[in-house]
C-alpha positions in Angstrom: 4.8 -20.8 -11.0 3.8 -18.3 -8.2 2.7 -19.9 -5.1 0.8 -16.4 -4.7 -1.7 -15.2 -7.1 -2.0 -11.8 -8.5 -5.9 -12.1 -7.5 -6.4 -12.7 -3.8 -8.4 -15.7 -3.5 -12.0 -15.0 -2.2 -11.8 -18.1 0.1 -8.3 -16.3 1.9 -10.6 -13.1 2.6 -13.6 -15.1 4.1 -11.0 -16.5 6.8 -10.2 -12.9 7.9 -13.3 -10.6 7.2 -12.0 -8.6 9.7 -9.5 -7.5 7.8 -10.4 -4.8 4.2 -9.1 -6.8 1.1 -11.5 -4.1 -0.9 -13.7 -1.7 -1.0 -17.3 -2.8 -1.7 -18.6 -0.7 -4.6 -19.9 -1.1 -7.7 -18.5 2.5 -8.7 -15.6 2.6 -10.8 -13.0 3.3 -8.0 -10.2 2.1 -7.9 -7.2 1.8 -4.8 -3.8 2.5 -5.9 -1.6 1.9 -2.6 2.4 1.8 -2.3 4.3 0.3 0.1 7.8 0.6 1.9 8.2 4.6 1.1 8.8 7.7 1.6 12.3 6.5 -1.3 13.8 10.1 -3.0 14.5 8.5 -5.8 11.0 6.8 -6.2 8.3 8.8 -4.3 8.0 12.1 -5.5 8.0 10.4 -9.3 5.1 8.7 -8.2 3.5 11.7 -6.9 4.0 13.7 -10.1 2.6 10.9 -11.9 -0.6 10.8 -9.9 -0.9 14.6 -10.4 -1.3 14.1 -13.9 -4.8 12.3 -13.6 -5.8 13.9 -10.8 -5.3 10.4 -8.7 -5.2 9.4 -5.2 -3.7 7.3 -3.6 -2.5 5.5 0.0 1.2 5.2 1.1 1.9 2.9 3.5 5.3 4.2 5.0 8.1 2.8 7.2 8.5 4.5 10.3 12.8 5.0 9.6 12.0 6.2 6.5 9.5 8.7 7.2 12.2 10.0 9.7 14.8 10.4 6.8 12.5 12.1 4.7 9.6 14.1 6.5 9.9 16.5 3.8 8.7 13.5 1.3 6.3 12.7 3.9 4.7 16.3 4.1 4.0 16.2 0.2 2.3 13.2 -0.2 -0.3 14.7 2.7 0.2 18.2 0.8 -1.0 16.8 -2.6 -4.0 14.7 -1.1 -3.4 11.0 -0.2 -3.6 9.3 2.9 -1.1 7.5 5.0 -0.7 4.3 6.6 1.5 2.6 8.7 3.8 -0.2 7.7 6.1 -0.3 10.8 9.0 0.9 11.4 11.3 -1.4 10.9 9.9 -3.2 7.7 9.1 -6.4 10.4 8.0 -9.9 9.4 5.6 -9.9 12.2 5.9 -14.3 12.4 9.6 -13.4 13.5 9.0 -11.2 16.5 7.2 -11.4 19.6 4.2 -9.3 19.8 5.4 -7.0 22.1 8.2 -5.8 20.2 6.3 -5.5 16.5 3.8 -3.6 18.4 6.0 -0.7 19.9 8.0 -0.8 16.5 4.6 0.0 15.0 4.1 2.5 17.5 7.2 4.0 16.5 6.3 4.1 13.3 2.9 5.9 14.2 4.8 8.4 15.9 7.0 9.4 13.0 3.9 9.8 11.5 2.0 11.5 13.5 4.8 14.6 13.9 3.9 15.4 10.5 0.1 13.9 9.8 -2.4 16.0 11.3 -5.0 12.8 10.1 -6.6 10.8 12.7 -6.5 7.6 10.2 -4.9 4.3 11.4 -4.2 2.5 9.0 -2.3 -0.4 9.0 -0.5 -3.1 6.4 2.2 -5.5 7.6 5.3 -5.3 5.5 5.1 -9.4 3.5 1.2 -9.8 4.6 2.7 -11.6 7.6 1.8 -11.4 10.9 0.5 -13.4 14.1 -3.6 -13.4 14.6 -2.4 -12.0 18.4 -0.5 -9.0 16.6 -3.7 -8.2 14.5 -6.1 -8.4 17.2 -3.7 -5.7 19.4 -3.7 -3.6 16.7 -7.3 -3.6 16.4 -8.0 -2.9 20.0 -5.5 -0.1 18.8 -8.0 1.0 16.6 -5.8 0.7 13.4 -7.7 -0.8 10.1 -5.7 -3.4 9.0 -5.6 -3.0 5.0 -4.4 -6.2 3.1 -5.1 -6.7 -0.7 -7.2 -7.4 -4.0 -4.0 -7.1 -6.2 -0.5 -7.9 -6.0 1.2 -5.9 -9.3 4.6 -8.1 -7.9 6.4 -5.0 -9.1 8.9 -5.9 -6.6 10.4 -9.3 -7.9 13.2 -9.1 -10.4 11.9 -12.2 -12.0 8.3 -11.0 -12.9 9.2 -8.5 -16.3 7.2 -4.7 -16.5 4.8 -6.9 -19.2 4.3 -9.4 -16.8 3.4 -6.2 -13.8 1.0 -4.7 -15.8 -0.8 -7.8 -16.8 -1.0 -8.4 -13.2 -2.9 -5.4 -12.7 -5.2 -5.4 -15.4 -6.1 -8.6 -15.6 -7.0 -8.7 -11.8 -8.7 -5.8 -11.1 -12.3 -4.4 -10.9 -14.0 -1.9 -9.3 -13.0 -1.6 -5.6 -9.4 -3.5 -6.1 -7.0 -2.7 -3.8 -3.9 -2.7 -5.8 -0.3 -3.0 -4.2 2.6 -1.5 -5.4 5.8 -0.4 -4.2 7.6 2.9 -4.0 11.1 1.7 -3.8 14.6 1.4 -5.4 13.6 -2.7 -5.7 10.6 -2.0 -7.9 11.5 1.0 -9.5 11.9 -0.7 -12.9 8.4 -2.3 -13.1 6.8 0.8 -11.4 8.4 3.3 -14.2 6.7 1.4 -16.6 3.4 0.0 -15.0 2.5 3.1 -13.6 1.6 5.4 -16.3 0.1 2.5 -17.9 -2.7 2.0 -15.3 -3.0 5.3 -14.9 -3.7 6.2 -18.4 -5.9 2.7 -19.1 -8.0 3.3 -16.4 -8.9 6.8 -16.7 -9.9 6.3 -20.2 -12.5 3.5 -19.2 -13.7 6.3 -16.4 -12.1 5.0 -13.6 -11.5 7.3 -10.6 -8.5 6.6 -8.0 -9.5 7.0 -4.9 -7.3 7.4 -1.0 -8.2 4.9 1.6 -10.1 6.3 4.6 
């Protein structure tokens, strides 16, 4: 039994409101969002998937990564999604003093920024872990601290590409922020998952949308 649910529990988002767990619309929109990119092997798959019904999406990018792979980077802005920060180091923000996750997520932003012309600051902290004194410097930062509506758990070996998808589906509605994970660790679940939302929720009219 998971000690986390697929569904983020409403009373978790009414102890930080100041945080976006969704978007508030009754349109049928929908938030596909990946975490822990840009990956070679992973990323532009995605991307080509995306394509194929005209989706959006948000990438939330590690800063060392981004620096591998600018070129990955550079696409995923080409083709139309939006990028957010997700340090640059992969940090578990309860581990570190504030002052050091906050320069690594300025490094992070920096590697960004060489090849983002956006002004968007988005942020998610890698594990959904951080202090309440890291958030609040972010925000006086200006960076919008996205969490989620949906974990897929895509990234756990022990949760099998039926039991992704289910996740998804039976978790979402309009607005849902939906985390996923473009990396070698997920790749598995994502091959299969992916399509699969994509193609489910387009039939029922559902339009995926880039966080602003």
């Amino acid at each position: 039994m998971k000690l986390i649910p697929a569904k983020t529990p409403s009373f978790v988002k009414s102890l930080f409101t100041n945080f976006t767990w969704n978007i508030d619309t009754k349109k049928q929109e929908l938030y596909l969002t990946f975490d822990d990119g840009p990956t070679p092997k992973i990323t532009p798959w995605v991307l080509e998937q995306l394509k194929t019904y005209n989706a959006k999406a948000t990438f939330f990018c590690i800063g060392s990564n981004v620096e591998k792979h600018p070129e990955i980077l550079k696409s995923i802005i080409d083709e139309g999604h939006t990028i957010g920060n997700h340090t640059y180091n992969h940090l578990k923000g309860w581990k570190h003093k504030t002052k050091d996750y906050l320069v690594d997520v300025e490094l992070a932003q920096k590697a960004i920024n060489k090849i983002s012309l956006s002004n968007s600051k988005l942020f998610r902290p890698p594990y959904g872990k951080f202090k309440t004194k890291q958030a609040k410097q972010l925000q006086k930062s200006d960076y919008k601290i996205v969490m989620w509506d949906v974990l897929s758990f895509d990234w756990d070996v022990a949760v099998s590409q039926k039991e992704c998808l289910d996740n998804i589906i039976n978790s979402t509605n309009e607005g849902s922020i939906i985390v996923m994970h473009d990396s070698l660790k997920a790749e598995q679940n994502l091959k299969y998952v992916i399509p699969k939302v994509l193609e489910y929720y387009s039939e029922k009219g559902f339009e995926f949308k880039a966080l602003a």
